[in-house]
Structures are given as C-alpha cells and as structure tokens.
C-alpha positions as CSV (number, residue, x, y, z in Angstrom):
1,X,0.0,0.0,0.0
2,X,1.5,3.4,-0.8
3,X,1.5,6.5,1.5
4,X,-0.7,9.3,0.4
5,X,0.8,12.8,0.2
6,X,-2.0,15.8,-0.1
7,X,-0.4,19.1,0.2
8,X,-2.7,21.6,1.3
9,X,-1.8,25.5,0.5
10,X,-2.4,27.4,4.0
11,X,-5.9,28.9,4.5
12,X,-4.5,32.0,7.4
13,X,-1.3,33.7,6.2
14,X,0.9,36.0,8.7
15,X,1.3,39.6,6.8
16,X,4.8,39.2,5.7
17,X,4.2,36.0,4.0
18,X,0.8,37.7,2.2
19,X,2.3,40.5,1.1
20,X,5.2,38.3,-0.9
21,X,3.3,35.5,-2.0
22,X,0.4,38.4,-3.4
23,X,3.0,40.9,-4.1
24,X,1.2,44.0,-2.9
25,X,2.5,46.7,-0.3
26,X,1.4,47.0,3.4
27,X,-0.7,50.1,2.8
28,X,-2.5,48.5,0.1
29,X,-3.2,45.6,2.1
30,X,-4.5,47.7,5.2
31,X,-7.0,49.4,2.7
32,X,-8.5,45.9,2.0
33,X,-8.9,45.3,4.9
34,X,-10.1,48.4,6.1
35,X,-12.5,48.0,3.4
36,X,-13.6,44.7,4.7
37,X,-12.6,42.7,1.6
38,X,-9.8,40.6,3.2
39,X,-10.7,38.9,7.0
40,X,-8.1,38.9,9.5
41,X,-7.4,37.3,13.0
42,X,-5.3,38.4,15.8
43,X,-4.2,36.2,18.8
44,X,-3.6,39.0,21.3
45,X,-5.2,42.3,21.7
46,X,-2.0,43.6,22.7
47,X,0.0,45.3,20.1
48,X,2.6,43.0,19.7
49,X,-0.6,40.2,18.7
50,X,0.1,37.8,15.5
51,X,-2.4,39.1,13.0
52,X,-3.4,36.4,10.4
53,X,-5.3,37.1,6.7
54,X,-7.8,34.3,5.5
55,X,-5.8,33.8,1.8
56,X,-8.9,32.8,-0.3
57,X,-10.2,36.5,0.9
58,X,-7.2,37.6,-1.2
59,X,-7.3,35.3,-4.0
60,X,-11.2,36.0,-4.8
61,X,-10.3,39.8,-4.1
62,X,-7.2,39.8,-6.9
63,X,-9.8,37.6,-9.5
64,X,-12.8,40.3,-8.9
65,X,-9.9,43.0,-9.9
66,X,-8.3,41.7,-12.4
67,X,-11.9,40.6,-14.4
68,X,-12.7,44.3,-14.0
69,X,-15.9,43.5,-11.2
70,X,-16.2,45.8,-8.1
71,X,-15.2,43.8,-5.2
72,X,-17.7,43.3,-2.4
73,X,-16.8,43.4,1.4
74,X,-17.1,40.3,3.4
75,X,-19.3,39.4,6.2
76,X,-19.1,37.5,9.1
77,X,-16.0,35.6,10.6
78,X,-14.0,32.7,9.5
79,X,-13.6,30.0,11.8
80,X,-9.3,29.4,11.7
C-alpha cells in the first residue's frame, strides 16, 4: 500500500508572508482590509498580537480586480 501525500496551501497567512506571496505593499493591504474585503485574525489584543489574513479572501479579491468587477466586502468571521 503506498503513503498518500496531499499538500494543502495554508488557508491563514501572517502579513509578511501575504504581502510576498500576493505581491502587494502594506498600505494597500491595510485598505483591504479596512475595506472589509480581506478577514483577519489576531491572537492578542495587545499590540505586539500575531495578526493572520484568511488567503482565499485575497485570492477572490485579486480575481474580482483583475476581471474588472467591483469587489464586495465580506461578512461574518472565519472559523481558523
């Protein structure tokens, strides 16, 4: 019987690692979210807290943009 590898691209991404992978700038992606287009998390309401972005957010934000559609802000929380 062989071993089964599934990779599985991750779902919450820490800021630095969005902002490379999407190649965008931080202030750009502080307007999405602003905007309410991107969900985020954060693990400590100090300041120093890990802040996480939900990816597919991103991914269905860049596709709405690049087909020319007005992107629509997103409600409700994501369960991490």
């Amino acid at each position: 019987m062989q071993d089964v590898v599934v990779q599985v691209e991750p779902r919450w991404v820490r800021k630095k690692a969005i902002l490379k992978i999407y190649d965008i700038g931080f202030r750009k992606l502080a307007a999405w979210v602003q905007a309410g287009y991107i969900r985020t998390l954060k693990f400590d309401d100090g300041l120093q807290g890990s802040r996480l972005y939900y990816a597919p957010d991103m991914e269905d934000l860049l596709l709405k943009l690049s087909a020319g559609h007005k992107p629509i802000p997103k409600i409700g929380r994501v369960k991490p």
